[in-house]
ZATORGU-517132 format. One record per residue: x, y, z negated of N, C-alpha, C in turn. Coordinates in pm, whole numbers, padded with zeros to 5 digits, always signed. Last residue first. Example, Ala and Ser with C-alpha at 12.3 -4.5 7.8 and 13.67 -1.06 7.14 Angstrom:
% residues 2
+01285-00225-00708+01367-00106-00714+01290+00003-00787;+01319-00569-00780+01230-00450-00780+01320-00330-00780;
//
This chain:
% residues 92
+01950-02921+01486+02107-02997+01422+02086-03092+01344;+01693-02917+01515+01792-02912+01673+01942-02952+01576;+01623-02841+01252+01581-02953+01354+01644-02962+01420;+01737-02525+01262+01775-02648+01159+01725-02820+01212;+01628-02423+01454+01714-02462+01436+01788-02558+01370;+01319-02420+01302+01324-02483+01445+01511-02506+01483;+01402-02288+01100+01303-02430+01076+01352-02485+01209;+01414-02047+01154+01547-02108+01119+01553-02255+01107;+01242-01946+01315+01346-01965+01401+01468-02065+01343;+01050-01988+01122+01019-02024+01212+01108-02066+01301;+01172-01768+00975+01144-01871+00883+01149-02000+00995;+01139-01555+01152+01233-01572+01119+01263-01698+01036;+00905-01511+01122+00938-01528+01263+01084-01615+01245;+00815-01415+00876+00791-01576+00937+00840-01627+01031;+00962-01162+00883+00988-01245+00803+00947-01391+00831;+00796-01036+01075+00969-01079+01115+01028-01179+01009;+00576-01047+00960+00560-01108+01086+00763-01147+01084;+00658-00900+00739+00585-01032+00731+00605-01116+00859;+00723-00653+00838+00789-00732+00762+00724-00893+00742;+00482-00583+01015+00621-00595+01039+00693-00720+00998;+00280-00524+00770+00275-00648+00907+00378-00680+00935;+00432-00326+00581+00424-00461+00594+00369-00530+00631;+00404-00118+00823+00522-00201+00785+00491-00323+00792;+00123-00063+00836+00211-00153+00969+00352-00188+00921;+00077-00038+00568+00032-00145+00597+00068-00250+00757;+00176+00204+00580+00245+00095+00458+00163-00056+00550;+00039+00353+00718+00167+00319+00805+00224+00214+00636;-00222+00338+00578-00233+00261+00723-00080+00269+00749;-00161+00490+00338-00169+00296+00340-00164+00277+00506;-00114+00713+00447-00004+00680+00388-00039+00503+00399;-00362+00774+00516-00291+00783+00632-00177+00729+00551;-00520+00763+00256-00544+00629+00395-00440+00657+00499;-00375+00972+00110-00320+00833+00091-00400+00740+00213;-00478+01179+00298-00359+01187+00288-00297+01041+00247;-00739+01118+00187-00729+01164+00331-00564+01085+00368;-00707+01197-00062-00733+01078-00039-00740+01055+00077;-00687+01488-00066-00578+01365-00127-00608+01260-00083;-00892+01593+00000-00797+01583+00105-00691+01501+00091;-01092+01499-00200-01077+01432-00061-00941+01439+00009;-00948+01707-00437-00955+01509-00419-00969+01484-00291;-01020+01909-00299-00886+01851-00305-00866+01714-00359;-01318+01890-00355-01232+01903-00191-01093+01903-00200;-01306+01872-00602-01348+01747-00494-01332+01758-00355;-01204+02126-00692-01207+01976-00701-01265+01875-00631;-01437+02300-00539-01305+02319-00474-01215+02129-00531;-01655+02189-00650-01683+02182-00511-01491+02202-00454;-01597+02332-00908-01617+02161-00916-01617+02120-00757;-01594+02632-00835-01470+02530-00924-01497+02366-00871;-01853+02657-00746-01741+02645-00656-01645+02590-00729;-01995+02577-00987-02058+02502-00902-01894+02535-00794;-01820+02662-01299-01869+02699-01180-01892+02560-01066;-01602+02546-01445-01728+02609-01500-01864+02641-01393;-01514+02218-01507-01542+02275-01410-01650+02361-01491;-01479+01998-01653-01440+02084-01691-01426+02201-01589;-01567+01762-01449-01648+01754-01613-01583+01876-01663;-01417+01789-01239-01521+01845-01209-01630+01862-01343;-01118+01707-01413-01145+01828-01288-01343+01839-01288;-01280+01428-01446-01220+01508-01517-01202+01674-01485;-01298+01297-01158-01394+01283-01276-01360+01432-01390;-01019+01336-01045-01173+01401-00990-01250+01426-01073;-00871+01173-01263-00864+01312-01217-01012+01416-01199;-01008+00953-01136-01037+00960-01251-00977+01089-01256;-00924+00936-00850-01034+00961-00900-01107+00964-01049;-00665+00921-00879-00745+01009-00852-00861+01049-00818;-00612+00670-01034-00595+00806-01110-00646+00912-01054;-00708+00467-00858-00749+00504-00997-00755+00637-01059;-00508+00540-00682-00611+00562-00650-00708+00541-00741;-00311+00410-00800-00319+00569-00775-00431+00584-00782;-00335+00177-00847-00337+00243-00983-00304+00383-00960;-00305+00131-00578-00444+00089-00628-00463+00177-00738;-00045+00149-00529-00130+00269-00477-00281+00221-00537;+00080-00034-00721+00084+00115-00699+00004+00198-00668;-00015-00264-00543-00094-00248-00691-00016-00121-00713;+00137-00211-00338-00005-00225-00335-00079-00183-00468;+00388-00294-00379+00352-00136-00338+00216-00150-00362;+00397-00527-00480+00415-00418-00579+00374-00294-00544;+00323-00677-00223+00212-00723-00384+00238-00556-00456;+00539-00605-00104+00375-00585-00048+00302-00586-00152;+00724-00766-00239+00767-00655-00213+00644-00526-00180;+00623-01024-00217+00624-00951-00340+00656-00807-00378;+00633-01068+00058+00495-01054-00012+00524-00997-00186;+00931-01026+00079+00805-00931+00167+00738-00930+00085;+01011-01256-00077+01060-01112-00086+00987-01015-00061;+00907-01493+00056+00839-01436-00090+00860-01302-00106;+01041-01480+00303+00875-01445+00307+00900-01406+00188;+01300-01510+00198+01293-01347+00274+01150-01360+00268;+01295-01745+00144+01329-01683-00004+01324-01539+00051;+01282-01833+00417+01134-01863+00263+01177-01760+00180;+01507-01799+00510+01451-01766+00536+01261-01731+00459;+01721-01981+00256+01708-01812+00279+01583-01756+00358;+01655-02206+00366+01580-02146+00200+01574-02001+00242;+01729-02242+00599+01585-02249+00582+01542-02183+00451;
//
């Protein structure tokens, strides 16, 4: 039973770290953006920056949506598993 608990915390802490990663990305690229377009001489310079910010950011929602079916995954197999060992452990 511990082991199975001591696999949830694992997930969620494992989920907690990627997360606040991509948060303190997603800080940076838009603080980038900010920067890039405040040193921009030209109206196309600052227009090409922010069209490579978007596409970046394009690129990280398709990166969080398969981080985020993981860790469903992991969570779900991780309780499932908590669940199976709870319910065994009763039966002995």
């Amino acid at each position: 039973m511990f082991h199975a608990q001591q696999e949830m915390v694992n997930a969620y802490q494992e989920a907690g770290r990627a997360w606040a990663h991509r948060l303190k990305s997603e800080v940076e690229l838009w603080s980038d953006l900010a920067a890039k377009v405040t040193a921009s001489r030209s109206l196309p310079e600052g227009l090409r920056a922010y069209q490579d910010s978007i596409s970046h950011r394009v690129q990280m929602a398709a990166e969080d949506s398969q981080r985020l079916l993981e860790d469903s995954q992991k969570m779900i197999a991780a309780v499932t598993n908590s669940l199976s060992s709870g319910l065994s452990a009763q039966a002995h």
